[in-house]
N, CA, C and O atoms as CSV, one atom per row, in Angstrom:
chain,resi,resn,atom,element,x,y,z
A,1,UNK,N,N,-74.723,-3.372,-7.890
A,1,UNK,CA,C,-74.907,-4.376,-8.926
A,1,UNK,C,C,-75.713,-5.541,-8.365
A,1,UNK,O,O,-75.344,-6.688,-8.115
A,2,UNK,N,N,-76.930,-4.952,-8.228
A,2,UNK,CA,C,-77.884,-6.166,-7.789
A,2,UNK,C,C,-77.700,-7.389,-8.584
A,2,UNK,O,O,-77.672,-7.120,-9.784
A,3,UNK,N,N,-77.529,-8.967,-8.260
A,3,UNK,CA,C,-77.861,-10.016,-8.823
A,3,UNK,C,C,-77.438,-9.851,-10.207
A,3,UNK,O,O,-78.019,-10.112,-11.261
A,4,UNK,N,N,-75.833,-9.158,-9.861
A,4,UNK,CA,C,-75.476,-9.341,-11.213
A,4,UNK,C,C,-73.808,-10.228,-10.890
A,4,UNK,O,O,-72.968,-10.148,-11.786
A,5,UNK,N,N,-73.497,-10.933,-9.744
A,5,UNK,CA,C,-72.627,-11.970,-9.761
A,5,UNK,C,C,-72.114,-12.811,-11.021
A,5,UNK,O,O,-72.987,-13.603,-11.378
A,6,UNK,N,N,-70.913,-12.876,-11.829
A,6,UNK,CA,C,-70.485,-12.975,-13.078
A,6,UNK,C,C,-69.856,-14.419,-12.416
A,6,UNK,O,O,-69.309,-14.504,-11.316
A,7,UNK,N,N,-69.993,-15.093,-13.004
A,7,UNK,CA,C,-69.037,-16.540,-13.019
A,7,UNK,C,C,-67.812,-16.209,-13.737
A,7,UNK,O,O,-67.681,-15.053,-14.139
A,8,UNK,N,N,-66.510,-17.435,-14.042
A,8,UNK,CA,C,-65.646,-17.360,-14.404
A,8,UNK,C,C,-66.218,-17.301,-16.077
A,8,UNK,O,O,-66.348,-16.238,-16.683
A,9,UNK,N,N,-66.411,-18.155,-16.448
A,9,UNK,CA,C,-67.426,-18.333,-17.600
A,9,UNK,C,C,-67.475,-16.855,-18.506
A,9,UNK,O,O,-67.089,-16.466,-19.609
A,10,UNK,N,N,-68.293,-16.226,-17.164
A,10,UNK,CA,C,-69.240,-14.893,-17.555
A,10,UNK,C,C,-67.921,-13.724,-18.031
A,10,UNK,O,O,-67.738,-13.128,-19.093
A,11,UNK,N,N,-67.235,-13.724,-16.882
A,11,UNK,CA,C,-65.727,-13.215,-16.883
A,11,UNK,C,C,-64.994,-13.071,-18.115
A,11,UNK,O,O,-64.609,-12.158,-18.845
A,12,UNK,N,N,-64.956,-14.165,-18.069
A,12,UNK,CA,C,-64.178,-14.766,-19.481
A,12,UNK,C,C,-64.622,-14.550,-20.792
A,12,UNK,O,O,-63.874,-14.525,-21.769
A,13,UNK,N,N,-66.167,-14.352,-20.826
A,13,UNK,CA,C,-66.868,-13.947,-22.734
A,13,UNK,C,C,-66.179,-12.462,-22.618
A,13,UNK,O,O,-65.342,-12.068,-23.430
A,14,UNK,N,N,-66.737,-11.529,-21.267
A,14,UNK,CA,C,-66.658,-10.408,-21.079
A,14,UNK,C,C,-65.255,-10.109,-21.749
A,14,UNK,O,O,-65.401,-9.353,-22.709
A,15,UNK,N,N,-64.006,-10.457,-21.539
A,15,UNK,CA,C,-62.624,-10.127,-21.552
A,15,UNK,C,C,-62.674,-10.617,-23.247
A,15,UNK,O,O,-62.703,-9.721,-24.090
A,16,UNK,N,N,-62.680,-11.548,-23.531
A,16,UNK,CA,C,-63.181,-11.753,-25.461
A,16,UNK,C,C,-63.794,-10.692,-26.004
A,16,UNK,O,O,-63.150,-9.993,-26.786
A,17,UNK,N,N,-65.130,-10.376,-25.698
A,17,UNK,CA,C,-65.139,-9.187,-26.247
A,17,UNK,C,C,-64.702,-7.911,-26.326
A,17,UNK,O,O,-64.524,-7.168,-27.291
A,18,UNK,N,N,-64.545,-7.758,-25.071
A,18,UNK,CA,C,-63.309,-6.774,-24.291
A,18,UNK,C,C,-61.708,-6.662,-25.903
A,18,UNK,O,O,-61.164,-5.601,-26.208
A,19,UNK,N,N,-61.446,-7.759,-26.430
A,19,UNK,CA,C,-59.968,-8.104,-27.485
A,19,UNK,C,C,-60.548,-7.586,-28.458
A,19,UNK,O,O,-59.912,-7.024,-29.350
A,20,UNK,N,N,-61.992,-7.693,-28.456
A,20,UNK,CA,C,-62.722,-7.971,-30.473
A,20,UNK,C,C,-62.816,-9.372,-30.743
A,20,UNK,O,O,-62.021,-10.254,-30.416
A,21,UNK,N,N,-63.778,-9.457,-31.315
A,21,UNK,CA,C,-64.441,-10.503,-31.823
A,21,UNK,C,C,-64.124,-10.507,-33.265
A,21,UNK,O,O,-64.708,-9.666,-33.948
A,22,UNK,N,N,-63.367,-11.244,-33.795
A,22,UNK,CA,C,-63.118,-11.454,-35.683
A,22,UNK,C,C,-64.047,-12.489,-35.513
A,22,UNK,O,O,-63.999,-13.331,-34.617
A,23,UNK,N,N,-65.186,-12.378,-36.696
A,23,UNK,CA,C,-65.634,-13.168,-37.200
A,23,UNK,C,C,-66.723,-14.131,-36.652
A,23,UNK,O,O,-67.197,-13.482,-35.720
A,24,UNK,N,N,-67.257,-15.088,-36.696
A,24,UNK,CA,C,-68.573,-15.358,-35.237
A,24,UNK,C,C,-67.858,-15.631,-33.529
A,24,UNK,O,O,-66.720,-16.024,-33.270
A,25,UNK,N,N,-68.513,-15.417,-32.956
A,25,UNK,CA,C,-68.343,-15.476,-31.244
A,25,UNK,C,C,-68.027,-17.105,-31.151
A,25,UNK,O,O,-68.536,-18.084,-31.698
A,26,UNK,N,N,-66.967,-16.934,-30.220
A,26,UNK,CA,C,-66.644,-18.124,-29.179
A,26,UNK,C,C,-67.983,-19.102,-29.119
A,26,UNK,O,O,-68.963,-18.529,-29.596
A,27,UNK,N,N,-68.194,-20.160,-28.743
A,27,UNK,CA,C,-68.956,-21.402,-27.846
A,27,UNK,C,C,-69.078,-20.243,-26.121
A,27,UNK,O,O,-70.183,-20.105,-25.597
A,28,UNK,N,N,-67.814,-19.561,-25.498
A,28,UNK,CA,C,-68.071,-19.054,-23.982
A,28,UNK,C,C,-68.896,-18.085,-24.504
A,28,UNK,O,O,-70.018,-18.003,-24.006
A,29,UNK,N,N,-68.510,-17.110,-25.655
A,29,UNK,CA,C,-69.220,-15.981,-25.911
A,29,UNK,C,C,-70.745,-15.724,-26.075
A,29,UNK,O,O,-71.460,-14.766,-25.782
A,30,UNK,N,N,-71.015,-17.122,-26.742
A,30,UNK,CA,C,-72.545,-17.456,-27.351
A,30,UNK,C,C,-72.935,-18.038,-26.110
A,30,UNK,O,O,-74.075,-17.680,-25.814
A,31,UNK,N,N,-72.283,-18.996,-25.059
A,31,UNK,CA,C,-72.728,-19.413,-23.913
A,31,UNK,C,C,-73.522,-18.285,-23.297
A,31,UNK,O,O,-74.650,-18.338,-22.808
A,32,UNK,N,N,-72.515,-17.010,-23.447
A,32,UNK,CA,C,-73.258,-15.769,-22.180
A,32,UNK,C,C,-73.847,-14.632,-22.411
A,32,UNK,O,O,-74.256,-13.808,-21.592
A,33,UNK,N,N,-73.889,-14.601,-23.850
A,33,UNK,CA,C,-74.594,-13.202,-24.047
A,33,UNK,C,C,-75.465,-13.126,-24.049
A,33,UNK,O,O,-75.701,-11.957,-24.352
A,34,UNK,N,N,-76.566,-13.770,-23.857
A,34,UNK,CA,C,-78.181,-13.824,-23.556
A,34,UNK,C,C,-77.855,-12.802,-21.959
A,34,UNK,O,O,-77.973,-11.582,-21.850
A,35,UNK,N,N,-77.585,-13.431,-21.279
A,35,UNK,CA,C,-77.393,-12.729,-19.649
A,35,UNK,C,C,-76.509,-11.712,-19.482
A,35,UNK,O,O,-77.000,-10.794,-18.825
A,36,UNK,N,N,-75.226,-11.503,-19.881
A,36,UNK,CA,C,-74.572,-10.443,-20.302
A,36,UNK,C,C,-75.204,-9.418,-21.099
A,36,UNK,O,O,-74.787,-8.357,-20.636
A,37,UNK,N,N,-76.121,-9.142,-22.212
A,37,UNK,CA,C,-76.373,-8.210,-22.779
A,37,UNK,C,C,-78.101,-7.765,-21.667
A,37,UNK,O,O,-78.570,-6.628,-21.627
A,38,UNK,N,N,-78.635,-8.833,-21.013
A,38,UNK,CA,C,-79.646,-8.457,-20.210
A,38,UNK,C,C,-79.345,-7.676,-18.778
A,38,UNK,O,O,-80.114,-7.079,-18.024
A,39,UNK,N,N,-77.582,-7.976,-18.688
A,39,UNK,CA,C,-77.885,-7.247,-17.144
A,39,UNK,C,C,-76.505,-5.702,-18.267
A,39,UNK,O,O,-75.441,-5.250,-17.845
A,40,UNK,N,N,-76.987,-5.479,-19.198
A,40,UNK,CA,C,-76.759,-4.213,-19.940
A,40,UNK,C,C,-74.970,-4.473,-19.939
A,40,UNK,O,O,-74.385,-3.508,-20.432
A,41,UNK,N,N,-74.039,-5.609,-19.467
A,41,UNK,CA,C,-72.784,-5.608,-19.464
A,41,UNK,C,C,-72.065,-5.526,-21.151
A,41,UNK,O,O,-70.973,-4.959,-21.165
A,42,UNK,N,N,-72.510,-5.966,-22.351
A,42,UNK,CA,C,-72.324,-6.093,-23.969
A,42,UNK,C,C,-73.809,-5.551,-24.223
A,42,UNK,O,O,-74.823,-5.610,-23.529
A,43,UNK,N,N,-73.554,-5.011,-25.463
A,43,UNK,CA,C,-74.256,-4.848,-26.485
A,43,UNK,C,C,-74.572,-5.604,-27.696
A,43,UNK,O,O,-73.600,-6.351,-27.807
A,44,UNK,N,N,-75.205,-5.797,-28.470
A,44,UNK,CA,C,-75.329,-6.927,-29.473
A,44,UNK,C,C,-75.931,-5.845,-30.382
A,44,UNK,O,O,-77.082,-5.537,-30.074
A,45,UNK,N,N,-75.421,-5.223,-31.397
A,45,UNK,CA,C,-76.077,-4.719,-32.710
A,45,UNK,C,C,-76.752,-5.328,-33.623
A,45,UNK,O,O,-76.394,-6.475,-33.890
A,46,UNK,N,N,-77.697,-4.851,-34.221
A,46,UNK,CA,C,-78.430,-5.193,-35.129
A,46,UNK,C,C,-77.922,-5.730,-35.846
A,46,UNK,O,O,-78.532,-6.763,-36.123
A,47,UNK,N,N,-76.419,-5.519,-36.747
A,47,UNK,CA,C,-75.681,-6.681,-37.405
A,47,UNK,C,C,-75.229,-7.663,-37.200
A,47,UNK,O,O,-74.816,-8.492,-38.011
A,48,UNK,N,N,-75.255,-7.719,-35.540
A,48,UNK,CA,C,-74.884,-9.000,-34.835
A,48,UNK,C,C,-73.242,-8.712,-34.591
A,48,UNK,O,O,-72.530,-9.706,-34.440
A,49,UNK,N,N,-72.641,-7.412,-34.550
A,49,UNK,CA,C,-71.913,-7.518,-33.452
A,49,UNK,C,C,-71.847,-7.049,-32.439
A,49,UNK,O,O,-72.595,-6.100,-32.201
A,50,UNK,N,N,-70.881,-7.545,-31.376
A,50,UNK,CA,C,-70.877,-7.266,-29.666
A,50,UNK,C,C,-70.007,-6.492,-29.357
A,50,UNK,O,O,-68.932,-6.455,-29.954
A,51,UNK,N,N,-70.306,-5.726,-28.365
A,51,UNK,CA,C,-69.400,-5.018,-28.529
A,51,UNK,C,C,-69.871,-4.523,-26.633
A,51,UNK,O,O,-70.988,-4.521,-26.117
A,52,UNK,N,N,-68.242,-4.085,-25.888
A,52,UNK,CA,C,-68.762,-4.292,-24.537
A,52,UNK,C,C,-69.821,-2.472,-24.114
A,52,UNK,O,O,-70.163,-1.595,-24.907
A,53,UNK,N,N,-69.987,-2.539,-22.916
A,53,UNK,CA,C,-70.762,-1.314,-22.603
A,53,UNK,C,C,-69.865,-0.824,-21.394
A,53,UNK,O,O,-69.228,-1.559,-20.639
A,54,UNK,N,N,-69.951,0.878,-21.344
A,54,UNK,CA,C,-69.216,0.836,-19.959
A,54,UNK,C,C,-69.418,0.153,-18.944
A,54,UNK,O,O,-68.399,-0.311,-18.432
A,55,UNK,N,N,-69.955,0.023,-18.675
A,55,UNK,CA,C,-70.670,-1.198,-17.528
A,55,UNK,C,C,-70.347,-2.051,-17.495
A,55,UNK,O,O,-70.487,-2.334,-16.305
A,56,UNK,N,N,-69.718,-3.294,-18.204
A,56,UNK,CA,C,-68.963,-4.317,-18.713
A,56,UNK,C,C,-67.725,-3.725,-18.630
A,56,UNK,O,O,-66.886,-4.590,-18.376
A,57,UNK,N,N,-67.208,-2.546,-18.740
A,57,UNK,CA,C,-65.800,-2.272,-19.018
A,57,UNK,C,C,-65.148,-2.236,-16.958
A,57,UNK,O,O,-64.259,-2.704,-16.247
A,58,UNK,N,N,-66.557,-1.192,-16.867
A,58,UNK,CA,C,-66.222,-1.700,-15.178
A,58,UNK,C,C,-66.262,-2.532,-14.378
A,58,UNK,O,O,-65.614,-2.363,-13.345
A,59,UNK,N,N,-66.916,-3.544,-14.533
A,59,UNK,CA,C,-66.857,-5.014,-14.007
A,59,UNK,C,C,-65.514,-5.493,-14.160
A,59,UNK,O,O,-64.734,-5.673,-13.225
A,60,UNK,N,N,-65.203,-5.749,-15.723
A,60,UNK,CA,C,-63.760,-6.091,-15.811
A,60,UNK,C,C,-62.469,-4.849,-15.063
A,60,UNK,O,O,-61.298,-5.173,-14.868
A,61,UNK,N,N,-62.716,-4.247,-14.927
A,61,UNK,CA,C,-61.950,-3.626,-14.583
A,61,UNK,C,C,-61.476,-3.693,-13.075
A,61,UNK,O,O,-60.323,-3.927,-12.716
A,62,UNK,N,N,-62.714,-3.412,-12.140
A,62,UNK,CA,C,-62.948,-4.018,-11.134
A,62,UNK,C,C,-62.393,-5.466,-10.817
A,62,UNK,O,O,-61.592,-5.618,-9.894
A,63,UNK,N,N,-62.760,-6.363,-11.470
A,63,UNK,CA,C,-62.185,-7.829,-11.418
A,63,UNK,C,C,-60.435,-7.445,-11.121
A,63,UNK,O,O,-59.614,-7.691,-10.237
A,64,UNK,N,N,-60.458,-6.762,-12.329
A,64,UNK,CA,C,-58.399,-6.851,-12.299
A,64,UNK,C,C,-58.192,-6.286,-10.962
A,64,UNK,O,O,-57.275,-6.892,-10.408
A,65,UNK,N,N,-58.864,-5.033,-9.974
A,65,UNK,CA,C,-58.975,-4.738,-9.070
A,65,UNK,C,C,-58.529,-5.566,-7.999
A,65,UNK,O,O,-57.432,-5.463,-7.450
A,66,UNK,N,N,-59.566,-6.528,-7.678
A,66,UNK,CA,C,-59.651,-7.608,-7.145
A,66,UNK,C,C,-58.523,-8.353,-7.383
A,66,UNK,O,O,-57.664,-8.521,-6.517
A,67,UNK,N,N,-58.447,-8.891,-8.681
A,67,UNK,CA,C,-57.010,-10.286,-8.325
A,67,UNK,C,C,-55.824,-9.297,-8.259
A,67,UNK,O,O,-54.695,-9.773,-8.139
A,68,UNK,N,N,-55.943,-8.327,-8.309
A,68,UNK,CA,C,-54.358,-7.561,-7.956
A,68,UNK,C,C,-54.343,-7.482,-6.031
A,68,UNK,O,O,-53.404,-7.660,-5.254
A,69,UNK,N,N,-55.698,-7.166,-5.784
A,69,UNK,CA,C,-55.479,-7.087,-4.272
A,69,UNK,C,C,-54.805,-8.770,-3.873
A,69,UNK,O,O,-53.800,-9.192,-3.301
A,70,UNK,N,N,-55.745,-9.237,-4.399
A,70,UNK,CA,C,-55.024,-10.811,-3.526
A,70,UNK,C,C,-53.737,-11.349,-3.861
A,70,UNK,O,O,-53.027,-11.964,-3.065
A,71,UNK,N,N,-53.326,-10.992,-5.594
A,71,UNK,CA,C,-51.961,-11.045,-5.748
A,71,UNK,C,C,-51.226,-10.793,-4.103
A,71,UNK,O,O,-50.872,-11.536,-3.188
A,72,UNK,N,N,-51.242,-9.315,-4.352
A,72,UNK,CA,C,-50.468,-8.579,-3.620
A,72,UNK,C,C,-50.328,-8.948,-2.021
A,72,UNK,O,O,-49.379,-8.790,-1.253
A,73,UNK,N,N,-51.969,-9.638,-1.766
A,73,UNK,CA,C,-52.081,-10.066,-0.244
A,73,UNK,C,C,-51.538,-11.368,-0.209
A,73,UNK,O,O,-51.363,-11.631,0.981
A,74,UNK,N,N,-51.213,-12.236,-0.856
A,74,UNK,CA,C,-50.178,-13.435,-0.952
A,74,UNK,C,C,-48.663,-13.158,-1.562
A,74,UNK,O,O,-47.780,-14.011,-1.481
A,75,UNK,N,N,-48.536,-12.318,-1.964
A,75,UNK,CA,C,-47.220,-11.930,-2.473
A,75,UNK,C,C,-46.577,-10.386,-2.838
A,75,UNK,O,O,-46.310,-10.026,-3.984
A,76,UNK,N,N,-46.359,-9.432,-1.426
A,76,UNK,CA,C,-46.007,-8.178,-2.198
A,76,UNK,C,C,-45.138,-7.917,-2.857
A,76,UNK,O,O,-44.122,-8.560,-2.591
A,77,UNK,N,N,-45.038,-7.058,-3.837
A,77,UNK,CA,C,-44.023,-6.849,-5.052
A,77,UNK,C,C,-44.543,-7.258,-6.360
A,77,UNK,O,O,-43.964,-7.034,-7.423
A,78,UNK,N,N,-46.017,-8.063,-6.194
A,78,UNK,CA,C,-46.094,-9.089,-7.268
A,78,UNK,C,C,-46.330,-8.008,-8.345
A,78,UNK,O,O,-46.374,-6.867,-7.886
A,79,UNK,N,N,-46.458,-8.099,-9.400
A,79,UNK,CA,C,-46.275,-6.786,-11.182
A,79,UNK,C,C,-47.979,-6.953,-10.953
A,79,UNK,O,O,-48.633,-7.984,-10.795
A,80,UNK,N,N,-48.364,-5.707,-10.995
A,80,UNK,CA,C,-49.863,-5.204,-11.052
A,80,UNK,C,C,-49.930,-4.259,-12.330
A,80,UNK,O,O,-48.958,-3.522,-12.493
A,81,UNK,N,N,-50.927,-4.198,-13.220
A,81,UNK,CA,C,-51.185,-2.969,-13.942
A,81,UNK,C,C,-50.952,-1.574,-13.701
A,81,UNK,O,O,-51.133,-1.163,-12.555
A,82,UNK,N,N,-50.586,-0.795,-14.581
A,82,UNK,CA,C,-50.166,0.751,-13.995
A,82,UNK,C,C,-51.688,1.651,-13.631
A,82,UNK,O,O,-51.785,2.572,-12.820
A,83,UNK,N,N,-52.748,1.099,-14.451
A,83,UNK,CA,C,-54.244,1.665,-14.064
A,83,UNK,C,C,-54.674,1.414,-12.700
A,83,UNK,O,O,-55.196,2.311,-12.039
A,84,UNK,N,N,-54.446,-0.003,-12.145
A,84,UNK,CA,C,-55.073,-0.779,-11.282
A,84,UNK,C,C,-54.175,-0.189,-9.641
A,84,UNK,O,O,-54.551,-0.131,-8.470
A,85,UNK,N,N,-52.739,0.196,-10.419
A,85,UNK,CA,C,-51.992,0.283,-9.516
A,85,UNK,C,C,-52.410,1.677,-9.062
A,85,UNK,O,O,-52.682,1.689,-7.861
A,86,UNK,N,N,-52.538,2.830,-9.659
A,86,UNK,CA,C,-52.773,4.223,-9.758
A,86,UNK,C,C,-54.472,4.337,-9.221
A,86,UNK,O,O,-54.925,5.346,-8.680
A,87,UNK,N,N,-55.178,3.228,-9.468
A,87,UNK,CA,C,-56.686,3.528,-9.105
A,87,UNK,C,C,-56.961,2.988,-7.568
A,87,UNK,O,O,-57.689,3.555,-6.753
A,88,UNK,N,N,-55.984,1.382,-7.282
A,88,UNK,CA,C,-55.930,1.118,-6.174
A,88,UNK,C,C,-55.030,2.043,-4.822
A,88,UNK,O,O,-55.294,2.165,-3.626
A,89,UNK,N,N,-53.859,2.594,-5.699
A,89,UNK,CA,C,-53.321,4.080,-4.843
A,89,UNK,C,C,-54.398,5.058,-4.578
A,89,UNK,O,O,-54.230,6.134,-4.004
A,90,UNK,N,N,-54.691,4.940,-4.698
A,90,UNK,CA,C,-55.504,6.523,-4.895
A,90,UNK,C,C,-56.726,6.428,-3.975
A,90,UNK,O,O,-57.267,7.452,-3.556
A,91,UNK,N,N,-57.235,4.994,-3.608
A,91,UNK,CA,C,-57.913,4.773,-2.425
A,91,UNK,C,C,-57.208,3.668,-1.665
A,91,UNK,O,O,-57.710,2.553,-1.522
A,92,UNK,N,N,-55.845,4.074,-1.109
A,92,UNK,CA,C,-54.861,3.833,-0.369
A,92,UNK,C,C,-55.300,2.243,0.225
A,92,UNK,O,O,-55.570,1.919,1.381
A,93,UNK,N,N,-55.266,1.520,-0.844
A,93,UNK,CA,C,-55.493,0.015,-0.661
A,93,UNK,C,C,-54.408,-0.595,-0.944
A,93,UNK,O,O,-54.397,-1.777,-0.600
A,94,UNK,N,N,-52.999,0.001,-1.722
A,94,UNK,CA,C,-52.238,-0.575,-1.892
A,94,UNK,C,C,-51.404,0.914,-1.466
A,94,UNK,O,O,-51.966,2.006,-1.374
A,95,UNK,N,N,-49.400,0.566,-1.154
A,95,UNK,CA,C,-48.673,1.302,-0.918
A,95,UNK,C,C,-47.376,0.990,-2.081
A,95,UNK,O,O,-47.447,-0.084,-2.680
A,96,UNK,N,N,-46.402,1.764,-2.340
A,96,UNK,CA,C,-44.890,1.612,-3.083
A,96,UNK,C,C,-44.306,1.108,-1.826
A,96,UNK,O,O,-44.494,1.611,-0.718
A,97,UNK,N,N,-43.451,-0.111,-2.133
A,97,UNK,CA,C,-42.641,-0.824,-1.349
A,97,UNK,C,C,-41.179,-0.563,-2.700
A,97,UNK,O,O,-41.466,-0.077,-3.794
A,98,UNK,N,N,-40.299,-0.808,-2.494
A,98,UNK,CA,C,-39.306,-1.049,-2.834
A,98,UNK,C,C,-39.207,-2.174,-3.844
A,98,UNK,O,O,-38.796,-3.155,-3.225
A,99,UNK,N,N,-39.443,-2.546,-5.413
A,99,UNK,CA,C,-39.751,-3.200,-6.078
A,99,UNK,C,C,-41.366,-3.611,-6.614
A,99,UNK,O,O,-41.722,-4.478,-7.411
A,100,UNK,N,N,-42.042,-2.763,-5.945
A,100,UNK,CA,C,-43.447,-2.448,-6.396
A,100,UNK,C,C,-44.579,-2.367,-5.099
A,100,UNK,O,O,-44.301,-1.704,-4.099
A,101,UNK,N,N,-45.302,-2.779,-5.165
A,101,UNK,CA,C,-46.390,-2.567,-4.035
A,101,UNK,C,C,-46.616,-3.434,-3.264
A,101,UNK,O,O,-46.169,-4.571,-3.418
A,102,UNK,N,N,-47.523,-3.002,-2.049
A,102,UNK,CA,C,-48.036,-4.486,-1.094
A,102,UNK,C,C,-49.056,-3.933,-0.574
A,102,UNK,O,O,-49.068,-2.723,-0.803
A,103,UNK,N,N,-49.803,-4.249,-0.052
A,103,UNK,CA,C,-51.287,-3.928,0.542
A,103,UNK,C,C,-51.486,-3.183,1.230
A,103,UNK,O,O,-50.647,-2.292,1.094
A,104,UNK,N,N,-52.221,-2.955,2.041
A,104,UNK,CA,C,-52.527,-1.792,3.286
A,104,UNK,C,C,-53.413,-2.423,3.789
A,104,UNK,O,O,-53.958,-3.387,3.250
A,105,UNK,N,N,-53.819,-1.746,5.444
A,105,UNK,CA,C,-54.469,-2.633,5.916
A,105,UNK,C,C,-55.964,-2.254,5.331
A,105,UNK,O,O,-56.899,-3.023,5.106
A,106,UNK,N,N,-55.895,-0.835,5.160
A,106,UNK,CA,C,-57.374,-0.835,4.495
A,106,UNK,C,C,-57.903,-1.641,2.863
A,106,UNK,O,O,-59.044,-1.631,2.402
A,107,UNK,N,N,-57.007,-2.110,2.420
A,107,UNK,CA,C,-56.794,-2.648,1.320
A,107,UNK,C,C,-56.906,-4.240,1.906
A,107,UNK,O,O,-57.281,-5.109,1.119
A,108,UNK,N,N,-56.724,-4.436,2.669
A,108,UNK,CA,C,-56.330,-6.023,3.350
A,108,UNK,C,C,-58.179,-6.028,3.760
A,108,UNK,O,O,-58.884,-6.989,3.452
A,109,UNK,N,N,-58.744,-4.759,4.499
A,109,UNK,CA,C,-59.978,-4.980,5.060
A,109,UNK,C,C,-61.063,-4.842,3.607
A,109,UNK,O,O,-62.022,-5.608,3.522
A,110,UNK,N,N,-60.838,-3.980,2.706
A,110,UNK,CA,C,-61.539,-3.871,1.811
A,110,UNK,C,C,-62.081,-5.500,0.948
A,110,UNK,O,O,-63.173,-5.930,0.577
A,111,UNK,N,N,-60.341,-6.147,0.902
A,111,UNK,CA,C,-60.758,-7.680,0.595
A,111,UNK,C,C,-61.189,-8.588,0.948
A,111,UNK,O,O,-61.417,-9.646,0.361
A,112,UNK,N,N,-61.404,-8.181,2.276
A,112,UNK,CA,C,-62.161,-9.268,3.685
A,112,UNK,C,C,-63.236,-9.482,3.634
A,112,UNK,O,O,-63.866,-10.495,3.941
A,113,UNK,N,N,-63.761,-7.875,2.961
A,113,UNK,CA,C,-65.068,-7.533,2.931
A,113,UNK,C,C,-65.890,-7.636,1.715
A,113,UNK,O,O,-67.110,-7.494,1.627
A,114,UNK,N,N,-64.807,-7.975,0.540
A,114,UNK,CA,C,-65.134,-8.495,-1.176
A,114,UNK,C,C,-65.443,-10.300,-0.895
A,114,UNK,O,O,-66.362,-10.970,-1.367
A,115,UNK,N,N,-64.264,-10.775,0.081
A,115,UNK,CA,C,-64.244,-12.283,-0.162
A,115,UNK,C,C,-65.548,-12.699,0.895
A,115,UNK,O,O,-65.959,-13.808,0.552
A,116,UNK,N,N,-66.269,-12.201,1.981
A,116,UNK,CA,C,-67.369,-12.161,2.828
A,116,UNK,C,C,-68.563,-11.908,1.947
A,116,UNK,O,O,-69.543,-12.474,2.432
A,117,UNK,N,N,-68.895,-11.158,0.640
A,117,UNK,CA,C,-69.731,-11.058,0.221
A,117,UNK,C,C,-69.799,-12.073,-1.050
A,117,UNK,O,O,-70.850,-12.199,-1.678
A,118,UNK,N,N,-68.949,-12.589,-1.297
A,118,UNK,CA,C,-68.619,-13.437,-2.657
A,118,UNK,C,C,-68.958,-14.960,-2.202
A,118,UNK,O,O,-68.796,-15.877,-3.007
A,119,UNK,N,N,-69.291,-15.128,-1.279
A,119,UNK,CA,C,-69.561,-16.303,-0.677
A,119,UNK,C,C,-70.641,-16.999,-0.732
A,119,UNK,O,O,-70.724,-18.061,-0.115
């Protein structure tokens, strides 16, 4: 994802449209969809609604990725999603502890290496 770094902002229209949009877009929504629909993350139809793209669905998804790792690296046990939990298992970044999960070290290095590039 070349030079496609999302602000909180950006984050945030994404997850709105992500719910549905009743009726005209947010002030954040209209803030970002010029750049959101250019790096292909929403779609904008000819009737003028938005609507997200897989690509947008994986960013957000990814994101939850992310704040579940650091949850978990400041607090194990903390309640993670059952997707996030099952997708982050599955590339053994997180483990079952006894009241829910906690990190691993490859999971601990994977975030070392998210928060080193986010900089």
């Amino acid at each position: 994802m070349k030079n496609e770094k999302l602000s909180t902002d950006e984050y945030n229209a994404l997850e709105e449209v992500r719910r549905g949009i009743k009726g005209k877009p947010s002030a954040c929504v209209g803030r970002n969809s010029k750049r959101l629909s250019g790096i292909k993350f929403i779609s904008i139809s000819r009737d003028g609604r938005i609507a997200l793209t897989d690509k947008g669905k994986e960013a957000l998804f990814l994101r939850r990725c992310i704040l579940a790792l650091r949850s978990l690296a400041d607090a194990p046990g903390t309640p993670i999603d059952a997707d996030v939990a099952a997708f982050l298992g599955k590339k053994s970044h997180i483990a079952a502890i006894e009241g829910g999960f906690e990190i691993t070290p490859k999971g601990r290095e994977s975030l070392a290496d998210i928060e080193s590039h986010s900089l």
